[in-house]
gemmi code that builds the backbone of each chain (N, CA, C; Angstrom):
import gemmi

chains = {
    "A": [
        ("UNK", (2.652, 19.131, -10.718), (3.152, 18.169, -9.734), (2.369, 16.871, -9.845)),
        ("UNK", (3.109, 15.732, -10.617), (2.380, 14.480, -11.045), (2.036, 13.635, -9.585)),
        ("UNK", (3.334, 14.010, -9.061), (3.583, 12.547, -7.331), (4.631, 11.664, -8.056)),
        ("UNK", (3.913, 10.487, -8.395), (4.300, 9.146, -8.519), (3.642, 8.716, -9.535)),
        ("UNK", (4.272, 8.599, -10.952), (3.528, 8.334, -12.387), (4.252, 6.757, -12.570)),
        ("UNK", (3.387, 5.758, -12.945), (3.888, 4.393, -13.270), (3.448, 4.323, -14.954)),
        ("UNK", (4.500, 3.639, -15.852), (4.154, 2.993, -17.029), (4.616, 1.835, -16.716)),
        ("UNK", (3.859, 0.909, -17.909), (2.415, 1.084, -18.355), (1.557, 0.698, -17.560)),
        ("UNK", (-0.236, 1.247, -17.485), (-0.776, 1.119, -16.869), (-1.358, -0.662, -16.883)),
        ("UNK", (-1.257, -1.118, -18.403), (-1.533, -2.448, -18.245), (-0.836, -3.565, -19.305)),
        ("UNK", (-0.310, -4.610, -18.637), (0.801, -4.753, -19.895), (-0.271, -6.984, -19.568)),
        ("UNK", (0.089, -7.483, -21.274), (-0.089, -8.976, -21.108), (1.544, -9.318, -21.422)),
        ("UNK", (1.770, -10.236, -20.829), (3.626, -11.210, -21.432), (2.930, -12.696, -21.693)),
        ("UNK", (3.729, -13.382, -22.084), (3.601, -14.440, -22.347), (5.036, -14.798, -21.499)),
        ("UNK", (4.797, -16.529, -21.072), (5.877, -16.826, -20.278), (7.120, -16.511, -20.445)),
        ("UNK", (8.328, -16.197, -19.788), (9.300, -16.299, -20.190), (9.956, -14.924, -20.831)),
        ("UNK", (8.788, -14.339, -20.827), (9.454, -12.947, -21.742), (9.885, -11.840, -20.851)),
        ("UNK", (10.173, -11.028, -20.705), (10.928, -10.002, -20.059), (10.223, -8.452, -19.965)),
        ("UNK", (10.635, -7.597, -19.225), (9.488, -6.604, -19.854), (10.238, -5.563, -18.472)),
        ("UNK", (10.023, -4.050, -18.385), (10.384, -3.754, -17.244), (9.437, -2.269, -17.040)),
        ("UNK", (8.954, -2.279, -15.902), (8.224, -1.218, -15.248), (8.629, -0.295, -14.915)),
        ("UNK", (7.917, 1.293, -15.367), (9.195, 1.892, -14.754), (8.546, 3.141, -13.862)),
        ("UNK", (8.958, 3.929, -13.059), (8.437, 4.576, -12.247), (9.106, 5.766, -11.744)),
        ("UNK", (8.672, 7.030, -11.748), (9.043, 8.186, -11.646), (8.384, 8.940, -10.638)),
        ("UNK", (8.967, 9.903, -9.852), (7.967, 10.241, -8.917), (8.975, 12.348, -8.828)),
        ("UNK", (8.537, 13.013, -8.615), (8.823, 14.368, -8.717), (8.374, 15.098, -7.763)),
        ("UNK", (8.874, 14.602, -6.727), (8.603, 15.225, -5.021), (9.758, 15.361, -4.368)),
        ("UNK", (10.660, 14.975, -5.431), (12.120, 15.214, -4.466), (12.351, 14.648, -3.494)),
        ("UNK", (11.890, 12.893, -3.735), (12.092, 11.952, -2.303), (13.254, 11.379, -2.722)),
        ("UNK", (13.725, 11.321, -1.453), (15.016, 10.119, -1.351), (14.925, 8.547, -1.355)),
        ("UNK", (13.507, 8.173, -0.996), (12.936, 6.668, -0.871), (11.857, 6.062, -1.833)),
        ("UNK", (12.351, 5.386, -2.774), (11.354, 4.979, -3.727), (11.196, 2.893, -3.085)),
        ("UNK", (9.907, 2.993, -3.274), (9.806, 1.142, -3.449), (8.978, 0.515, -4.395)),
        ("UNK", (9.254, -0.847, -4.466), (7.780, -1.482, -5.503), (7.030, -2.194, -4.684)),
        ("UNK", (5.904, -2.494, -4.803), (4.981, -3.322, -3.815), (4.221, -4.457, -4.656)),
        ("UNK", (3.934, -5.296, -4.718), (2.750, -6.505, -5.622), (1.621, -6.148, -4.211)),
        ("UNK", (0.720, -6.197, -5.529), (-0.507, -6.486, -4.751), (-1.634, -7.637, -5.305)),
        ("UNK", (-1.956, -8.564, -4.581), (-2.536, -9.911, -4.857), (-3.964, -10.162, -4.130)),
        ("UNK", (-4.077, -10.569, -4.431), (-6.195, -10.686, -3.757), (-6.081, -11.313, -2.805)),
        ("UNK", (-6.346, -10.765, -1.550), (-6.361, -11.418, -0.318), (-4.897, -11.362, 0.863)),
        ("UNK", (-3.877, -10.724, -0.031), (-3.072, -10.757, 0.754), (-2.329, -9.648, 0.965)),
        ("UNK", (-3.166, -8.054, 0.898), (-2.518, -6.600, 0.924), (-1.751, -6.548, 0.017)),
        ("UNK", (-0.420, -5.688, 0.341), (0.829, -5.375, -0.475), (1.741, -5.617, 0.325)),
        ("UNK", (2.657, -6.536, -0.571), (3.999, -6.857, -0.547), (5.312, -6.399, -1.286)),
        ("UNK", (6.229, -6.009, -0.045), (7.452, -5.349, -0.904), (8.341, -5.907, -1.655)),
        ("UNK", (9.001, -5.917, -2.561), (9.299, -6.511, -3.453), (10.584, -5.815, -3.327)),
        ("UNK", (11.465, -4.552, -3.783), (12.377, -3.889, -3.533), (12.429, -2.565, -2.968)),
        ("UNK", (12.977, -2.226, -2.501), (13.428, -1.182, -2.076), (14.298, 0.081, -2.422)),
        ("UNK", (14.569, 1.221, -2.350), (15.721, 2.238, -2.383), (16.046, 3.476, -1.100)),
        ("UNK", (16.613, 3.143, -0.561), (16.590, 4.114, 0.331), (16.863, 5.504, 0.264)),
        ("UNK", (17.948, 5.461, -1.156), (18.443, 6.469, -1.275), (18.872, 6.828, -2.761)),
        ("UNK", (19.235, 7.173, -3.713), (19.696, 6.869, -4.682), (20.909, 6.364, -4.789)),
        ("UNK", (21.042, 5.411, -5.616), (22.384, 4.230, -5.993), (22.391, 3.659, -4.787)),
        ("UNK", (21.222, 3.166, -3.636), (21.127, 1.735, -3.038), (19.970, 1.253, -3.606)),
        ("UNK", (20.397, 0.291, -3.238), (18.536, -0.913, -3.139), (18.568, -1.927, -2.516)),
        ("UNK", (17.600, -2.450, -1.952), (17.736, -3.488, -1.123), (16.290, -4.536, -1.409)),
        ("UNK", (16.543, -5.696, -0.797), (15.304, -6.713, -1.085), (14.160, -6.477, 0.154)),
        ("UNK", (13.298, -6.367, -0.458), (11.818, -6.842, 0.333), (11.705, -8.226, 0.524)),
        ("UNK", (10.463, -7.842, 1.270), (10.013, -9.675, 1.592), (9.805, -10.764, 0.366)),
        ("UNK", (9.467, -10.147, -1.055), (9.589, -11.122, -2.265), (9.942, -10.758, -3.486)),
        ("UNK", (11.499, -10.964, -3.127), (12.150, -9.923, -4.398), (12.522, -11.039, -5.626)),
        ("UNK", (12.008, -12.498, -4.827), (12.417, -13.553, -6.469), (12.139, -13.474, -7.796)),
        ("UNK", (12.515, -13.585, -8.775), (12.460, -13.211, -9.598), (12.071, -11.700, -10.575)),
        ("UNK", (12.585, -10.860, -10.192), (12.448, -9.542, -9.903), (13.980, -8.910, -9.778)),
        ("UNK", (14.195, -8.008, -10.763), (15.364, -6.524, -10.309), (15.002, -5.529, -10.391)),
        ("UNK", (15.991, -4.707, -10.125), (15.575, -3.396, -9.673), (16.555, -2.468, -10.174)),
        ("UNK", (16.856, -1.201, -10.687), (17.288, 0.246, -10.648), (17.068, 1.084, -10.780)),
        ("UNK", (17.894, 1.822, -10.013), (17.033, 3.001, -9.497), (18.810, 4.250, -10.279)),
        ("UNK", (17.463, 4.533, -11.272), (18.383, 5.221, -12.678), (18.619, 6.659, -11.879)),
        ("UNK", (18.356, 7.622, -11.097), (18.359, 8.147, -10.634), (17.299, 8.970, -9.036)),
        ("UNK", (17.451, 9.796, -8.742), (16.704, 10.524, -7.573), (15.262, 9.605, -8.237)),
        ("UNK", (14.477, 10.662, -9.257), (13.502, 10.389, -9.716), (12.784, 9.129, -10.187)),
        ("UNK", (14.064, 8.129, -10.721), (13.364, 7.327, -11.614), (13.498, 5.285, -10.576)),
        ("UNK", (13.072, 4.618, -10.438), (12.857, 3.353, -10.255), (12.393, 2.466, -11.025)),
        ("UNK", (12.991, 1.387, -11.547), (12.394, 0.568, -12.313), (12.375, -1.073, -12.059)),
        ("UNK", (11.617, -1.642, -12.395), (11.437, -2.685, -11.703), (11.433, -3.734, -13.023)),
        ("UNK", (12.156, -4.762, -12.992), (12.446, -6.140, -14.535), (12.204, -6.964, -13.787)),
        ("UNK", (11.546, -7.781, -14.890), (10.915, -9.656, -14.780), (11.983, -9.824, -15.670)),
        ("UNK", (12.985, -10.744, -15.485), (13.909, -11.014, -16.632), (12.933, -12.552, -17.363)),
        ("UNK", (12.199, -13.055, -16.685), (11.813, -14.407, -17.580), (10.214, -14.715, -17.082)),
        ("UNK", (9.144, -13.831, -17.265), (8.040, -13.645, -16.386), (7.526, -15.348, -16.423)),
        ("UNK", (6.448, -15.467, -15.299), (6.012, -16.210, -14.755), (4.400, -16.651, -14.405)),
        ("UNK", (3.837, -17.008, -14.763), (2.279, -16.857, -13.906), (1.906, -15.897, -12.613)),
        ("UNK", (2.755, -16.744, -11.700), (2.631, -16.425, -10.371), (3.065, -15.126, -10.101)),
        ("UNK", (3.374, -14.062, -11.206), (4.128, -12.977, -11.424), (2.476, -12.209, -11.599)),
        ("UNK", (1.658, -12.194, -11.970), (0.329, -11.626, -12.666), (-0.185, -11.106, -11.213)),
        ("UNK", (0.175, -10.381, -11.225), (-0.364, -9.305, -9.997), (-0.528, -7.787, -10.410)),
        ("UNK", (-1.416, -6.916, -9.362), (-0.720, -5.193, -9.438), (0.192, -4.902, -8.850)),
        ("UNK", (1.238, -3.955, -9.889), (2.455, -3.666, -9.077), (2.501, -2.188, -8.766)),
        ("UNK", (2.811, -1.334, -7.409), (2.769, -0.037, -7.443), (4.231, 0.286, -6.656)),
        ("UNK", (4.210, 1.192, -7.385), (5.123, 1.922, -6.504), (5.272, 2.750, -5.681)),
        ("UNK", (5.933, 3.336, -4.664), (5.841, 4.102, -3.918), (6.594, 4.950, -3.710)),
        ("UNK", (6.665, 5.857, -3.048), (8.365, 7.030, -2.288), (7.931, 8.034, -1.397)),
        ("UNK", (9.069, 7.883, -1.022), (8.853, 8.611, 0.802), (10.090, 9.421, 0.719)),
        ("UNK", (9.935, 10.651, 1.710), (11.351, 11.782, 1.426), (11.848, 11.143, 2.260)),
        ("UNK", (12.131, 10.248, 3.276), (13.094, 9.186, 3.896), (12.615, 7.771, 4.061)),
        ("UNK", (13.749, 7.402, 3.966), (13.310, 5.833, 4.991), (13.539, 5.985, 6.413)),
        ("UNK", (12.245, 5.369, 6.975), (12.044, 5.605, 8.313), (10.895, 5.675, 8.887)),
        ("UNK", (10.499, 5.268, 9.781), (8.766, 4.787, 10.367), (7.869, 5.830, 10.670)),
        ("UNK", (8.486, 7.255, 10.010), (7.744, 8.423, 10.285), (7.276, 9.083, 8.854)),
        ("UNK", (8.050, 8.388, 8.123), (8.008, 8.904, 6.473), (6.679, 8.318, 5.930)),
        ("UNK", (5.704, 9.186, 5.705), (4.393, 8.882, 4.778), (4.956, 8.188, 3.458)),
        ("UNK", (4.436, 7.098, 2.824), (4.556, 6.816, 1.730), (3.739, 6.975, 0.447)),
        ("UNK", (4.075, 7.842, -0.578), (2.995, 8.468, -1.913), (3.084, 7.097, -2.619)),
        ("UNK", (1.881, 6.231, -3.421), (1.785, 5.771, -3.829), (1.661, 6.280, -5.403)),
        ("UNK", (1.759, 5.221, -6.467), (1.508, 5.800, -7.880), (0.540, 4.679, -8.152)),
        ("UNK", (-0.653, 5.087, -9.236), (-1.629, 4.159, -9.726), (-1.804, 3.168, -10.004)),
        ("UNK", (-0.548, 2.322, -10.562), (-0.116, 0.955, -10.206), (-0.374, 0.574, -11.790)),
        ("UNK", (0.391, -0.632, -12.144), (0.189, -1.265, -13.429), (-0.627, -2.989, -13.113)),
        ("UNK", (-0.890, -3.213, -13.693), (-2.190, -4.197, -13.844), (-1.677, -5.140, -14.853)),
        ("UNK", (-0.682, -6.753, -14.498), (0.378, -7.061, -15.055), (0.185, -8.598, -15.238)),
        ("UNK", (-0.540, -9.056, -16.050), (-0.819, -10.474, -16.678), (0.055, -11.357, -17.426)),
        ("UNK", (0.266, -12.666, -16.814), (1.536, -13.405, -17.439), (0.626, -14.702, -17.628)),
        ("UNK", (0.539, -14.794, -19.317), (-0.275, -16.699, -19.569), (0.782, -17.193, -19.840)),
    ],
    "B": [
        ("UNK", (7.151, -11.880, 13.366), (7.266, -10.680, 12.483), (6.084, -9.783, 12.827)),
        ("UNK", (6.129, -8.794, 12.118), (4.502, -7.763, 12.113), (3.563, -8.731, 11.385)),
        ("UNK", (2.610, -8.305, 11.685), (1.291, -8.393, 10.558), (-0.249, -7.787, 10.988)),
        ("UNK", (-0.479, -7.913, 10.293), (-2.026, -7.208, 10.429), (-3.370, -7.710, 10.094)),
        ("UNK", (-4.361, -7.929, 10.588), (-5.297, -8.820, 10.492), (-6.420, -7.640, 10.524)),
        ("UNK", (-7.481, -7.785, 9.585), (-8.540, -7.052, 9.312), (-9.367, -7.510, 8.772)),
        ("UNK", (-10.868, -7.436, 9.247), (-11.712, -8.190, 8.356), (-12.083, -7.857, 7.457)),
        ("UNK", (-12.487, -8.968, 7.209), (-12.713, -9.035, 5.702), (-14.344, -8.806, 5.369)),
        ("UNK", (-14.022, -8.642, 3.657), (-15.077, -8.059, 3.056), (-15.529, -9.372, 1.979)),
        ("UNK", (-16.350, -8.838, 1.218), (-16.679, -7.038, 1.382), (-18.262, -7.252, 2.240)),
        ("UNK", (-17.830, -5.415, 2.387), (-19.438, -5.137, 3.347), (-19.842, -4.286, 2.346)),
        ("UNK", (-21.164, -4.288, 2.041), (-21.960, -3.440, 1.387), (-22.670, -2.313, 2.329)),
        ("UNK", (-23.179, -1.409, 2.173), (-23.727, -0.879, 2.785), (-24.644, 0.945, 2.552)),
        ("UNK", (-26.086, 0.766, 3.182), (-26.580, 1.902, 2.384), (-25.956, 3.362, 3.237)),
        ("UNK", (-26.390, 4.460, 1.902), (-26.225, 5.714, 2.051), (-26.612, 6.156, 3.634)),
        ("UNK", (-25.768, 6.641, 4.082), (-25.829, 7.477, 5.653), (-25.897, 6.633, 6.328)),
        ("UNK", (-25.184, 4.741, 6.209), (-25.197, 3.804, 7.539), (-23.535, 4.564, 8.202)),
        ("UNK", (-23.952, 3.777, 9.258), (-22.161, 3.640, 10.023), (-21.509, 2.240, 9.696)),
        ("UNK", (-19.915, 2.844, 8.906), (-19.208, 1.801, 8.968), (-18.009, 1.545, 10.140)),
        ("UNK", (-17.811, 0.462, 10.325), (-17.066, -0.307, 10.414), (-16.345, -1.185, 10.639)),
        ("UNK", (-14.493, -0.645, 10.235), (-13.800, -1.949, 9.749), (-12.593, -2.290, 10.976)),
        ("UNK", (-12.968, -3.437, 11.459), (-11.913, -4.315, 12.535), (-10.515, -4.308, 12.150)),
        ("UNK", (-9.435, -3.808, 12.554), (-7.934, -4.001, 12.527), (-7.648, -4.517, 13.675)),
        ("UNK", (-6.663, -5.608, 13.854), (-5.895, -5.356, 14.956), (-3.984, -6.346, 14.385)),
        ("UNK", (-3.343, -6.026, 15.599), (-1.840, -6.215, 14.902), (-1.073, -6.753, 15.753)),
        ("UNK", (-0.413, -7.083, 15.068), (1.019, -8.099, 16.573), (2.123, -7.297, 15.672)),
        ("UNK", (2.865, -6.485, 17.077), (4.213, -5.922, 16.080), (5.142, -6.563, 17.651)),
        ("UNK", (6.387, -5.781, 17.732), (7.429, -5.981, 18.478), (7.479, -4.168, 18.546)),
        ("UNK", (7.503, -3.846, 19.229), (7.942, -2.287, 19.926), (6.617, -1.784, 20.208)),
        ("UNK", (7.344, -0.686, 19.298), (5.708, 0.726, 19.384), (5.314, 1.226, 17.602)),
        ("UNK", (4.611, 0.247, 17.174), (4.680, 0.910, 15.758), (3.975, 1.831, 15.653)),
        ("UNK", (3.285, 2.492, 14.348), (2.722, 3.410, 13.899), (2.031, 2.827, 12.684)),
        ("UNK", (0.219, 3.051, 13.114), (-0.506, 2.440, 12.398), (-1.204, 3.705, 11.598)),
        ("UNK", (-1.844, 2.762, 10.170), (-2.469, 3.806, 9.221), (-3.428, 3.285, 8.786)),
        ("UNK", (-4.090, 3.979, 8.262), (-5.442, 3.398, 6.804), (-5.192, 4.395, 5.407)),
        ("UNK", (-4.942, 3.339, 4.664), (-4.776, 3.619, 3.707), (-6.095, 3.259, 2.328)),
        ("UNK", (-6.217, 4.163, 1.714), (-7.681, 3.828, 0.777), (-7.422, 4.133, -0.317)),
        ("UNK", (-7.707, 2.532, -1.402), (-7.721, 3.016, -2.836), (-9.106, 3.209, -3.488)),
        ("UNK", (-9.046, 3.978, -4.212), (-10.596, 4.268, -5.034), (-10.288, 3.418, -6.205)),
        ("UNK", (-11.464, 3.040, -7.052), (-11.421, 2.297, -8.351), (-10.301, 2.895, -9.210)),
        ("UNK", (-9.164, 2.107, -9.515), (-8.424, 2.763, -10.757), (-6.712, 3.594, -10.125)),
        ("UNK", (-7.239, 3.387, -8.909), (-6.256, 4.585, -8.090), (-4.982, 3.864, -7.262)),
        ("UNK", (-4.009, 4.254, -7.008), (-3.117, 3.898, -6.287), (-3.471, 4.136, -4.843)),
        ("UNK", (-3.166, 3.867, -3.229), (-3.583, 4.137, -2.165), (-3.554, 5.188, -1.950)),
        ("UNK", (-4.267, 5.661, -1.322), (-4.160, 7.489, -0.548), (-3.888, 6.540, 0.643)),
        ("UNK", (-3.158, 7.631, 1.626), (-3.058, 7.849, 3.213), (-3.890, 8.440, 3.269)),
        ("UNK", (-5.186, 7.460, 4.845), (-6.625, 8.275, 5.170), (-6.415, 8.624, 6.314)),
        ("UNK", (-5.447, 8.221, 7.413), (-5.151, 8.653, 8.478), (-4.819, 7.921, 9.131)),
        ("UNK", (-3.843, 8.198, 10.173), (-2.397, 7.481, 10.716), (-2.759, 7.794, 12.551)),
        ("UNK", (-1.906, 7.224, 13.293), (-2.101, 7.320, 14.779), (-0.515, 6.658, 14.765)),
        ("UNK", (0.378, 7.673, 15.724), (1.905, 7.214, 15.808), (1.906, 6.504, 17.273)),
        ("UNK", (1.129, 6.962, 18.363), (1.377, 6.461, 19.290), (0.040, 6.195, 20.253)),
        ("UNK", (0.352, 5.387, 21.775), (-0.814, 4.916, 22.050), (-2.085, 5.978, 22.178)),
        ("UNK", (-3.445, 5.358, 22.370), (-4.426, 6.756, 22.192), (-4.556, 7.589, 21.416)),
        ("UNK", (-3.344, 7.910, 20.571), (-3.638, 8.808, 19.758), (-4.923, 8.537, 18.895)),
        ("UNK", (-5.428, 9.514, 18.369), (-6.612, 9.227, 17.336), (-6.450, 9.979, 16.448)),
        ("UNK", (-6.651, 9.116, 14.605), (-6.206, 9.503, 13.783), (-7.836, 10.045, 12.925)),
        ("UNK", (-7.824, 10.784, 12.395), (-9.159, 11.519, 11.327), (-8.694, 11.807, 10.275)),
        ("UNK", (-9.926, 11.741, 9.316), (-9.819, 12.307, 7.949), (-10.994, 12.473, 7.717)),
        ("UNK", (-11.995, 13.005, 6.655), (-12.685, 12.939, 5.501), (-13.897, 12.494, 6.607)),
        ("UNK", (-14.292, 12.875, 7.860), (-15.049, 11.684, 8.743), (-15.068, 10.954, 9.146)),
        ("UNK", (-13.939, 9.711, 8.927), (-13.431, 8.808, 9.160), (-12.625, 9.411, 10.339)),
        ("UNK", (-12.284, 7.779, 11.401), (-11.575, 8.193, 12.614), (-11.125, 6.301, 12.959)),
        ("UNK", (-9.339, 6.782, 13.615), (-9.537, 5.720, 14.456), (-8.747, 5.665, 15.440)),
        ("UNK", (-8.652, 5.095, 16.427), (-7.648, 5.086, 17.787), (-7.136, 4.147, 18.086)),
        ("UNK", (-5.984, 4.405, 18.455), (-4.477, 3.491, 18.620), (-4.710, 3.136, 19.577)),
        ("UNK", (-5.126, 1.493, 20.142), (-5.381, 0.774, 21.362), (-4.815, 0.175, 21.613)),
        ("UNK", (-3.234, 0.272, 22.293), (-2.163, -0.495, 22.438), (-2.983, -1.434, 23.415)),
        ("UNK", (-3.835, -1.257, 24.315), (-4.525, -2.619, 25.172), (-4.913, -3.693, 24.484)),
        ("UNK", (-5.442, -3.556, 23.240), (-6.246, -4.525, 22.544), (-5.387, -4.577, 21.410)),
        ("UNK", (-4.110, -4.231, 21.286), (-3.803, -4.257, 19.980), (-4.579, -4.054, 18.579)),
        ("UNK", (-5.094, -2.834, 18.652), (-6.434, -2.568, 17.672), (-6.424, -1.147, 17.188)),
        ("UNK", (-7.006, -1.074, 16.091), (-6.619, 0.122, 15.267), (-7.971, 0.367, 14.527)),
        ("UNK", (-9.253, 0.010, 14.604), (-10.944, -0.013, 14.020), (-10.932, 1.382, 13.601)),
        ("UNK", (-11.331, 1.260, 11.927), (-11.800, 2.541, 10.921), (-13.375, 2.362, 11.760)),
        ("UNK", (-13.774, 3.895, 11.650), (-15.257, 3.995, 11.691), (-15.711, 5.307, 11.084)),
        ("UNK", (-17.042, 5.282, 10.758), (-17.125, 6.432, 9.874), (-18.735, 6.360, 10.161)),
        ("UNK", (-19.387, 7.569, 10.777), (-20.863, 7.662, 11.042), (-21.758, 7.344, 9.944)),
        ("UNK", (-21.337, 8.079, 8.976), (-22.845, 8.602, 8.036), (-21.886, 8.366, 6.219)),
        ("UNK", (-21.318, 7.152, 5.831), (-21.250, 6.816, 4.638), (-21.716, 7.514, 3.271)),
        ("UNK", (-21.038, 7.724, 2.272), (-21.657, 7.958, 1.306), (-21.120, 7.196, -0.043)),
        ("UNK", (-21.618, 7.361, -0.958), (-21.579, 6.485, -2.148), (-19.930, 6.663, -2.258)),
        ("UNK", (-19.379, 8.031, -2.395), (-18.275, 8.054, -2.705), (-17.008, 7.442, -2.085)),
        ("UNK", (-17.540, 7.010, -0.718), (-16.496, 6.067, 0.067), (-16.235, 4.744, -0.280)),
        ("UNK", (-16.815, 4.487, -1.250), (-16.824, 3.076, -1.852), (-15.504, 2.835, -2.393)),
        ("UNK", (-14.779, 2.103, -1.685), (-13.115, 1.710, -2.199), (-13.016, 0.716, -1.498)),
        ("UNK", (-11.494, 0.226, -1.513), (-10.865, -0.904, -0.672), (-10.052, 0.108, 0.688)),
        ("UNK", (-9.922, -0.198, 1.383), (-9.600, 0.365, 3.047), (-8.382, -1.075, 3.232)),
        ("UNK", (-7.631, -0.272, 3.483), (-5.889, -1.478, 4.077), (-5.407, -0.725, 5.160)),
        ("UNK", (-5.702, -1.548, 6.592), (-4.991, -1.619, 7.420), (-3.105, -1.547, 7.392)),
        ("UNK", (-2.405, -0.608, 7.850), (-1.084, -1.368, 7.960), (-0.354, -0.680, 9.212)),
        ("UNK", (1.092, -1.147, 9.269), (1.460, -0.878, 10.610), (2.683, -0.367, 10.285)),
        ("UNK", (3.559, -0.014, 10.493), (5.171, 0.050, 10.600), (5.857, 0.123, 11.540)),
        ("UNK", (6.356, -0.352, 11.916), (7.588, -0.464, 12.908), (8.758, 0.826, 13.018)),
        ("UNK", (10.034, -0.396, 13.331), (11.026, 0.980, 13.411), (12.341, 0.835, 12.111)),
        ("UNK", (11.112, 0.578, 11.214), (12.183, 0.488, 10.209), (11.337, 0.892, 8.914)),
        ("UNK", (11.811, 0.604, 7.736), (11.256, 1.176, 6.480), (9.638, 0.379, 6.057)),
        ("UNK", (9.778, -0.617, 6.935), (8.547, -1.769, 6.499), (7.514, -1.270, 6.738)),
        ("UNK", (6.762, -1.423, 5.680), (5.353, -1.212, 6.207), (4.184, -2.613, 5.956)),
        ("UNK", (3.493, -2.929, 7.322), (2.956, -4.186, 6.961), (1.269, -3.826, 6.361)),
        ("UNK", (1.191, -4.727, 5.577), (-0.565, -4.383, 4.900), (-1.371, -5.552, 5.439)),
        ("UNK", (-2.890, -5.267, 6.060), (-3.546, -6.296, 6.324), (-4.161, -6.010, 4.285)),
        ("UNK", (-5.107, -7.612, 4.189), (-5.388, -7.927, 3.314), (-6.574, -6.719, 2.425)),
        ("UNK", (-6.965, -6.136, 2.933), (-7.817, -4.896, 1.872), (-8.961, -5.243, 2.776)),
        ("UNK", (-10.208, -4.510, 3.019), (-11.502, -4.732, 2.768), (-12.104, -3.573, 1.821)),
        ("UNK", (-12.838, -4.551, 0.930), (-13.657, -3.710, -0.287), (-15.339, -2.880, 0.550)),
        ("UNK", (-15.622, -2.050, 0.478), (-16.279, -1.340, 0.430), (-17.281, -0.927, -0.489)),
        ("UNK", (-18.599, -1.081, -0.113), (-19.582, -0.487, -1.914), (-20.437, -0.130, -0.660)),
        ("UNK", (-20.983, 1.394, -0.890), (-21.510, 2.175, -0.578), (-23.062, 1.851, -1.786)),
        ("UNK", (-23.978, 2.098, -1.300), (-25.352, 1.843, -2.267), (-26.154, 3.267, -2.472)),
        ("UNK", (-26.639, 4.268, -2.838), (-27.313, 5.099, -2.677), (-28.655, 4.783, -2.528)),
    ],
}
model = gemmi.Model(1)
for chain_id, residues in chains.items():
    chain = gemmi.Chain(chain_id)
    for i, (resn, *xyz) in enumerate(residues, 1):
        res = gemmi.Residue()
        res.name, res.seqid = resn, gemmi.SeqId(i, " ")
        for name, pos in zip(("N", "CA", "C"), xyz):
            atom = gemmi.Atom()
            atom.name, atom.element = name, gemmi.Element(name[0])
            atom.pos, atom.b_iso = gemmi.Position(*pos), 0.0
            res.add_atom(atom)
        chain.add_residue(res)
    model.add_chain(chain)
structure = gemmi.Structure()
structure.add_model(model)
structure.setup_entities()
């Protein structure tokens, strides 16, 4: 029982290039999300899934998509990365959405854009 | 909106002090607050949660209580050890999927 496994753990892009994160979790949750995390300012949601075949936007889903390939899998694309993109990104999943649902985090990727 | 305000770090601190760390939050209802802790390298663990007022949440030694008076949610932990050395994130959630993060405080435990 992994939880919540993220590849890759650390990726460099150069501007403009594309690249996509992907994230698996094997707890049999219905709620997967992505979060950035930035120095000084916690974690921010970025997308969402509530369920499989929805998704919805977080508070900073610009430049950023999302699918969610099945139950298990979430993946998260920079279609044209950015500087301001160079953050940690983790993911998360919860067996619901809903303010009672614990959220499992995964180790997070460590994601540099010159 | 929510948010969460926690001070900031980092605090250093030696083997067997008492820590701690200030939360407090502006939501709209009755949320449900947590501490969440990453270790070097690690994604967050859940360290312990409080759903409603008074309640008091524990883990690992660590403790904290839901003070709807003061809007306040303070980690404390008696007797520290090296291995507690991580970042500690305040957050809150509401009545929906959101969960809000105060900014981290880093933690280094000294032996």
């Amino acid at each position: 029982n992994a939880g919540v496994t993220q590849t890759p753990k650390f990726q460099v892009l150069k501007t403009g290039q594309s690249m996509t994160l992907q994230c698996a979790q094997d707890m049999n949750h219905n709620s997967m999300y992505w979060y950035r995390q930035d120095p000084g300012m916690g974690l921010r949601l970025i997308y969402y899934s509530a369920s499989e075949g929805t998704t919805d936007k977080g508070e900073v889903p610009n430049g950023y998509n999302v699918s969610r390939l099945n139950k298990r899998e979430f993946s998260l694309r920079l279609e044209s990365a950015a500087p301001s993109q160079t953050s940690v990104y983790f993911c998360a999943s919860s067996e619901n959405i809903g303010a009672y649902n614990e959220q499992f985090f995964g180790p997070g990727t460590r994601l540099t854009v010159l | 909106g929510d948010s969460v305000t926690q001070m900031e770090g980092p605090v250093t601190l030696s083997e067997e002090a008492f820590l701690t760390i200030n939360c407090t939050y502006t939501a709209t209802g009755y949320p449900s607050l947590f501490w969440y802790v990453q270790y070097p390298g690690e994604g967050l663990q859940l360290l312990l949660k409080a759903t409603k007022a008074d309640d008091k949440g524990s883990n690992k030694g660590f403790e904290a209580t839901y003070r709807k008076e003061t809007t306040s949610f303070h980690l404390e932990k008696g007797s520290v050890q090296v291995s507690d050395s991580a970042v500690y994130f305040c957050a809150l959630r509401s009545n929906d999927y959101k969960l809000s993060f105060g900014a981290g405080t880093t933690v280094t435990v000294r032996a």
